[in-house]
KOLLUM-870255 format. One record per atom (N, C-alpha, C): residue number from 1; atom name; x, z, y. Coordinates in Angstrom, 3 decimals, decimal comma, always signed. Each point is the difference from the previous one (the first is absolute). Last residue first. Layout:
// KOLLUM-870255
- NUM CA X Z Y
...
END
This chain:
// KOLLUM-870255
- 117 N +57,281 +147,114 +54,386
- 117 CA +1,286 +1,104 -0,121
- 117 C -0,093 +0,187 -1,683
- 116 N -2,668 -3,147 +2,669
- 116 CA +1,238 -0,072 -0,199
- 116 C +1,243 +0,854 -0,523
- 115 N -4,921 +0,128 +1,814
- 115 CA -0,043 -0,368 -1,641
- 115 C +1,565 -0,087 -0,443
- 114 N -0,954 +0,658 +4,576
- 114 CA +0,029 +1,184 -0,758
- 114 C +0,159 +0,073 -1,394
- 113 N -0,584 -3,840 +2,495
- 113 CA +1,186 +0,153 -0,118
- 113 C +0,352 +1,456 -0,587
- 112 N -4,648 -1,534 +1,447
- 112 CA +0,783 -0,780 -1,454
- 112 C +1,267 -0,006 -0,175
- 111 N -2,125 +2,397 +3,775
- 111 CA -0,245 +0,425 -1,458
- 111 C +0,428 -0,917 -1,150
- 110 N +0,850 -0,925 +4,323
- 110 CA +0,979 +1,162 -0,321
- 110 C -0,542 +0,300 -1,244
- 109 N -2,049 -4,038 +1,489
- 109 CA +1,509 -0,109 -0,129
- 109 C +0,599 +1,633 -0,331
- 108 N -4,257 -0,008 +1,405
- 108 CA -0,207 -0,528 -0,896
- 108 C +1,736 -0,423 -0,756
- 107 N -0,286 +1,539 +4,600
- 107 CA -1,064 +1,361 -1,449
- 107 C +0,391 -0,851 -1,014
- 106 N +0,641 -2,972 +3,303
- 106 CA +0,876 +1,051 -0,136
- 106 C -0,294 +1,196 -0,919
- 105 N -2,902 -3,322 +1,064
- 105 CA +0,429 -0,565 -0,655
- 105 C +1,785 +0,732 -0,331
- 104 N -4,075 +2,040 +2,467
- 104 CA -0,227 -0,122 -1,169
- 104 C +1,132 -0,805 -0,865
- 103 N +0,458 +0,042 +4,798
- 103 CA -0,220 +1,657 -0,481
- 103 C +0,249 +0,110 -1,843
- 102 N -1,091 -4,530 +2,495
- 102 CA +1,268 +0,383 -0,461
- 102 C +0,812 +1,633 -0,262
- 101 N -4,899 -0,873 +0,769
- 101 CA +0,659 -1,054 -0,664
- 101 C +1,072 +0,113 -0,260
- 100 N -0,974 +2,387 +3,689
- 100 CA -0,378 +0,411 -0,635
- 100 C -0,041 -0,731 -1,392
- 99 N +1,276 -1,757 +3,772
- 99 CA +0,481 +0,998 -0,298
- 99 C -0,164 +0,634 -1,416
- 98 N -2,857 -3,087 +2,127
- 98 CA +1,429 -0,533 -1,061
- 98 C +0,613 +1,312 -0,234
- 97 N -3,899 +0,803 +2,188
- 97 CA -0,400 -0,276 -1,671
- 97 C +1,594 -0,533 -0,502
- 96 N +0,021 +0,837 +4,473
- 96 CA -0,271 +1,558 -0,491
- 96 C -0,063 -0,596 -1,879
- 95 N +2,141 -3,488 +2,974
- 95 CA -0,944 +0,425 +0,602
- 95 C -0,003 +1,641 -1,116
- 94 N +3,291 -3,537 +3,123
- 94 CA -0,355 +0,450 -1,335
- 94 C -1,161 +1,037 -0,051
- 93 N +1,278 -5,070 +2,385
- 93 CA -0,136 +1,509 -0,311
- 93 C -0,131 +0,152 -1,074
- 92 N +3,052 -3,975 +1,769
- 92 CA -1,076 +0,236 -0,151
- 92 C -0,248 +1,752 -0,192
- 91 N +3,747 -2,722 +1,966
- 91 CA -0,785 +0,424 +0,676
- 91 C -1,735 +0,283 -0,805
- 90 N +4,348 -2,111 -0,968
- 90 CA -0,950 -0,978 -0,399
- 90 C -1,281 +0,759 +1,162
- 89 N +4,336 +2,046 -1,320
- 89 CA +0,267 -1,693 +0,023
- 89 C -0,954 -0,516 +1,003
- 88 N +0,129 +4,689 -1,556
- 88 CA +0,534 -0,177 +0,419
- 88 C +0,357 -1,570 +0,950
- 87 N -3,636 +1,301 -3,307
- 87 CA +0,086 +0,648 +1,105
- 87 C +0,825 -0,112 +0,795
- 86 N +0,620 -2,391 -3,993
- 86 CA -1,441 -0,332 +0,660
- 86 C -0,007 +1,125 +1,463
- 85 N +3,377 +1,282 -2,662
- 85 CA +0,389 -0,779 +0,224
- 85 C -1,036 -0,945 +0,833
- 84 N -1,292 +3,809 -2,679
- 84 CA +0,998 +0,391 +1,588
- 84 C +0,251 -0,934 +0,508
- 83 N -2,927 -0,782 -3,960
- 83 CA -0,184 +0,833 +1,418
- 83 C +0,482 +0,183 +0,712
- 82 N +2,303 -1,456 -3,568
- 82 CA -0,195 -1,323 +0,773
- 82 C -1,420 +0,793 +0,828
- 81 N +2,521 +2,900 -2,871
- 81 CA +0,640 -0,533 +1,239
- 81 C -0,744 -0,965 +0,460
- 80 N -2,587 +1,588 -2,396
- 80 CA +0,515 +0,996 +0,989
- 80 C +1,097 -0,823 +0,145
- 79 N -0,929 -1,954 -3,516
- 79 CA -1,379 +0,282 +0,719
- 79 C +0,504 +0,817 +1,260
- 78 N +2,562 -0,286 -3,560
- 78 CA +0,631 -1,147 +1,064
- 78 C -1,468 +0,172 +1,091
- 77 N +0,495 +3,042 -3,918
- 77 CA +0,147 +0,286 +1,659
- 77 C +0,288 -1,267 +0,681
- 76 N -1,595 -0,402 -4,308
- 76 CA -1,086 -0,684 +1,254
- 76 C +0,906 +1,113 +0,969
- 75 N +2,242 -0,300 -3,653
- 75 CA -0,167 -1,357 +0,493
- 75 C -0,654 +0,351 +1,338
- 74 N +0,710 +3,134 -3,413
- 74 CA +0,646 -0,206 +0,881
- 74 C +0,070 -0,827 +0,914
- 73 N -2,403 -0,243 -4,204
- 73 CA -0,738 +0,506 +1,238
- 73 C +0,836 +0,532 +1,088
- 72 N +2,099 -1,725 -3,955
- 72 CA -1,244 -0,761 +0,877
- 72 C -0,074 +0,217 +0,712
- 71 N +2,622 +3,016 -2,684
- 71 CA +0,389 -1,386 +1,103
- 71 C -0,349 -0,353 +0,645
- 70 N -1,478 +2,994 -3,977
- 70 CA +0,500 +0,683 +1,184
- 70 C +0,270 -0,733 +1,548
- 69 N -1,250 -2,151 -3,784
- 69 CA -1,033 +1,024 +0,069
- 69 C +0,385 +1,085 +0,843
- 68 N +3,186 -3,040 -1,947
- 68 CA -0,508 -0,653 +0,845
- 68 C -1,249 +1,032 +0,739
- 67 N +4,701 +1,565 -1,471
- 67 CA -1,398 -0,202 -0,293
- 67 C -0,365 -0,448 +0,834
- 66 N +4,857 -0,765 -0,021
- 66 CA -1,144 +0,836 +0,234
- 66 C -1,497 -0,353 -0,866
- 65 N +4,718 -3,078 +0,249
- 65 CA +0,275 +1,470 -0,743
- 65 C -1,091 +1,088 -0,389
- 64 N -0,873 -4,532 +2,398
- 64 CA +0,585 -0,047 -1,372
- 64 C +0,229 +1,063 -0,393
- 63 N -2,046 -0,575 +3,834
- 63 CA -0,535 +0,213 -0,923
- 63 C +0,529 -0,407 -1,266
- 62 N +2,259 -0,369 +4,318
- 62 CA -0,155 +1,218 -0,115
- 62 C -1,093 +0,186 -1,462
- 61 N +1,694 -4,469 +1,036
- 61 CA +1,507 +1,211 -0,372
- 61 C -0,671 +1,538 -0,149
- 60 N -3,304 -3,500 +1,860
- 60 CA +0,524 +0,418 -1,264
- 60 C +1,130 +0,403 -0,725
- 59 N -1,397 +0,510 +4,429
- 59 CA -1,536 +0,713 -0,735
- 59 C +0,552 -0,528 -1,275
- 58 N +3,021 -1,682 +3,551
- 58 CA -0,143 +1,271 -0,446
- 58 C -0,543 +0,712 -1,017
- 57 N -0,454 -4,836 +1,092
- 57 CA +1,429 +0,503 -0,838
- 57 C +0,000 +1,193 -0,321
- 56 N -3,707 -1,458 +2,737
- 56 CA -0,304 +0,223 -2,085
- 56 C +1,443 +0,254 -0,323
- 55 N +0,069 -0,256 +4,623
- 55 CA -0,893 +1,176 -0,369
- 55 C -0,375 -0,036 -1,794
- 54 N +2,207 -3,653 +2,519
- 54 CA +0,894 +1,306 -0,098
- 54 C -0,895 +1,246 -0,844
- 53 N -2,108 -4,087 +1,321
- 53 CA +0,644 +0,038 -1,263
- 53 C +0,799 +0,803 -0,476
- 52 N -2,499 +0,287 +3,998
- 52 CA -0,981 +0,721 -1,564
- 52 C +0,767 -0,504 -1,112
- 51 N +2,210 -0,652 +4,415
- 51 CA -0,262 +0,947 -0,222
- 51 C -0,607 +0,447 -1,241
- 50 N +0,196 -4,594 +1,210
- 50 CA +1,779 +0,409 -0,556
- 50 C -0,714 +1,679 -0,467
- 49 N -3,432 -2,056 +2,169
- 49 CA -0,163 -0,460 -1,378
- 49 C +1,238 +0,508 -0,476
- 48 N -0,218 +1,020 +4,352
- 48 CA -1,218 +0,490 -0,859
- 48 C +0,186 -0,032 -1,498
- 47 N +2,548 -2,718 +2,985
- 47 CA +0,829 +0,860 +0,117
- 47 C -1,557 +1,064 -1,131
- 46 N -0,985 -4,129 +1,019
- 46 CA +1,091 +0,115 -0,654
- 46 C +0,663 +1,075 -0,403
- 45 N -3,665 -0,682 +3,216
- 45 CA -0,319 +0,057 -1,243
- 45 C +0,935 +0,115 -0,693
- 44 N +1,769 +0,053 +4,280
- 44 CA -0,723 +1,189 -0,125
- 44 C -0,908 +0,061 -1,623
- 43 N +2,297 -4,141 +1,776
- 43 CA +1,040 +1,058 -0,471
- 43 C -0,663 +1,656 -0,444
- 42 N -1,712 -5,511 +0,539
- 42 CA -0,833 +1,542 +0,452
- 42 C +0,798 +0,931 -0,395
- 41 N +0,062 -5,062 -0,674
- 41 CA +1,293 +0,757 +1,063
- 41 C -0,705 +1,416 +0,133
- 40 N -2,481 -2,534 -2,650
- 40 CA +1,716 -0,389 -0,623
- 40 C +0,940 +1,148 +0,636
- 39 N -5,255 -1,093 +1,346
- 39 CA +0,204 +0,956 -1,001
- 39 C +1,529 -0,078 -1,238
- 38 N -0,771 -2,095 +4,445
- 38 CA -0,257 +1,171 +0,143
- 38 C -0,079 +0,960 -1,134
- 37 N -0,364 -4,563 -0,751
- 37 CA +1,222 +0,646 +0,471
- 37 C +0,277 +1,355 +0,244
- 36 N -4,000 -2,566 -1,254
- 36 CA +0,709 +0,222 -0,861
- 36 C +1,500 +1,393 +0,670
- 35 N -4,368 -0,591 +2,774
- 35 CA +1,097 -1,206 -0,195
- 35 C +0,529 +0,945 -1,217
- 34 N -3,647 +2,311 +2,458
- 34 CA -0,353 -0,930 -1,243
- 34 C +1,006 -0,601 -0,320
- 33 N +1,454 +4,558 +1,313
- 33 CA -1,243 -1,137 +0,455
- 33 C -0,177 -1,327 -0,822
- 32 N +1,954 +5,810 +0,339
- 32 CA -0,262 -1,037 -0,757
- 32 C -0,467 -1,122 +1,050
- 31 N +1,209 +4,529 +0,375
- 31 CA +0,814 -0,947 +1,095
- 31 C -0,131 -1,510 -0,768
- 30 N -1,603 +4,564 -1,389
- 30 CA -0,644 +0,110 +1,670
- 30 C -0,083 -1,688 +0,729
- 29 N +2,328 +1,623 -4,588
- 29 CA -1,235 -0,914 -0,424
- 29 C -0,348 -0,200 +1,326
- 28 N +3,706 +2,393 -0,264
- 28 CA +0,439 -1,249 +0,287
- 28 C -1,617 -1,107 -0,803
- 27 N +0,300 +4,761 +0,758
- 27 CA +0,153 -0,081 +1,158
- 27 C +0,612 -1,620 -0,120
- 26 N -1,878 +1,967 -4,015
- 26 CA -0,451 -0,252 +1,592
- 26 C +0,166 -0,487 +0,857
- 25 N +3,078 +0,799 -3,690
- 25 CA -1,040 -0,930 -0,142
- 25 C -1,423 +0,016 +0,958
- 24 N +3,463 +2,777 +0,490
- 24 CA +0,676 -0,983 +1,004
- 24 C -0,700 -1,132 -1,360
- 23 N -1,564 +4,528 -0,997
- 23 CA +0,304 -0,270 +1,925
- 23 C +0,706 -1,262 +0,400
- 22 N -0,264 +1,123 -4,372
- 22 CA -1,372 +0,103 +0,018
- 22 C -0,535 -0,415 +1,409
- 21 N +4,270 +0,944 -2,143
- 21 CA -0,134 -1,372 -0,089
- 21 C -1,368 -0,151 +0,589
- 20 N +1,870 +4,496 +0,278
- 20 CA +0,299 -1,340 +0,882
- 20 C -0,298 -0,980 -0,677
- 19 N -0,938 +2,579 -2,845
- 19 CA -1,278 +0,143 +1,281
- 19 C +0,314 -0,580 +1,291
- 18 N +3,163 +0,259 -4,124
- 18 CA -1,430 -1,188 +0,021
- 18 C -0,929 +0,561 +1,278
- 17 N +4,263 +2,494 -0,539
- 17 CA -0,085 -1,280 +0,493
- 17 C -1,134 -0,924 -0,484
- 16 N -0,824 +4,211 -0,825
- 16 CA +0,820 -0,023 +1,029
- 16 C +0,143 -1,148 +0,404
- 15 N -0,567 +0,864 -4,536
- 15 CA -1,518 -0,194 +0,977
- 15 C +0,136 +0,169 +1,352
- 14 N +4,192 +0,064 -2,975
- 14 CA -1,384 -0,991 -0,150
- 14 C -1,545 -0,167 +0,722
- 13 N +3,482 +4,121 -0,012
- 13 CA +0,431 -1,504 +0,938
- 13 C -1,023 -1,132 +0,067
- 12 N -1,189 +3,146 -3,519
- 12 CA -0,352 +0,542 +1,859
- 12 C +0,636 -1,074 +0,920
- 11 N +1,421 -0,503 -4,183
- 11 CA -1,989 -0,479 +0,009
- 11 C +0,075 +0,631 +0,902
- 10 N +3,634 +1,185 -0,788
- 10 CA +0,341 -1,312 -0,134
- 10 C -1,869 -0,873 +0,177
- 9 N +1,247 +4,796 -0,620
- 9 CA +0,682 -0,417 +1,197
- 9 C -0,175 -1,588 +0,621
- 8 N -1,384 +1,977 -4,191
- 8 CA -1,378 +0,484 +0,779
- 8 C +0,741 -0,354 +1,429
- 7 N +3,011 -0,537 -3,979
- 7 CA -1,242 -1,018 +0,412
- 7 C -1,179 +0,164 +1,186
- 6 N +3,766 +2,793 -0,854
- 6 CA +0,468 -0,865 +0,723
- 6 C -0,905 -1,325 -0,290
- 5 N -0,988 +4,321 -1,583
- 5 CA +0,265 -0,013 +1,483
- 5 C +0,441 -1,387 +0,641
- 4 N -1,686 +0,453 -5,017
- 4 CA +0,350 +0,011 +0,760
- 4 C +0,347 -0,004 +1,555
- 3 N -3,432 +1,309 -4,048
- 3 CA +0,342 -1,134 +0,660
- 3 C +0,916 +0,633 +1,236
- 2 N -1,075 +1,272 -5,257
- 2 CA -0,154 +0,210 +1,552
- 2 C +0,110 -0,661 +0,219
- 1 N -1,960 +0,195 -4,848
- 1 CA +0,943 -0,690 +0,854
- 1 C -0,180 +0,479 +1,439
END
């Protein structure tokens, strides 16, 4: 079985928009406090939680047609975006070992897609 282009499209969106969910479940945990409320009106958790629900719509329209063994591990580019996004947002660094981490988690994604052909 191949897996379709238009699953490997559909799990890339997928991990795309979950790594925004990843950034505005932060950036609306920053703004927690103890009153209930705060945790009703926190549009920034909301919007997080909408995001990772978007993100399984994707990841499963896209693993219905595809191999999963190909799929998965598409996932962790959400890893890299939410590096950029942490960097961008959030002002944190990046350091030589992430890089490098996500060096590997790219290797690792091209060779199991090699399996694909």
């Amino acid at each position: 079985m191949k897996t379709p282009l238009s699953s490997i499209l559909l799990v890339l969106a997928a991990s795309f928009i979950g790594s925004f969910g990843a950034v505005f479940l932060k950036a609306g945990a920053g703004r927690l406090h103890r009153e209930i409320s705060t945790l009703l009106l926190n549009w920034r958790l909301a919007a997080g939680i909408g995001m990772y629900l978007a993100s399984f719509v994707f990841y499963y329209l896209g693993v219905r047609e595809g191999e999963l063994s190909v799929l998965y591990p598409m996932v962790s580019l959400g890893y890299i975006w939410t590096l950029l996004w942490s960097r961008l947002f959030f002002g944190e660094p990046i350091s030589r070992l992430k890089v490098a981490g996500l060096a590997l988690i790219i290797g690792g994604i091209i060779v199991l897609n090699l399996g694909n052909r």
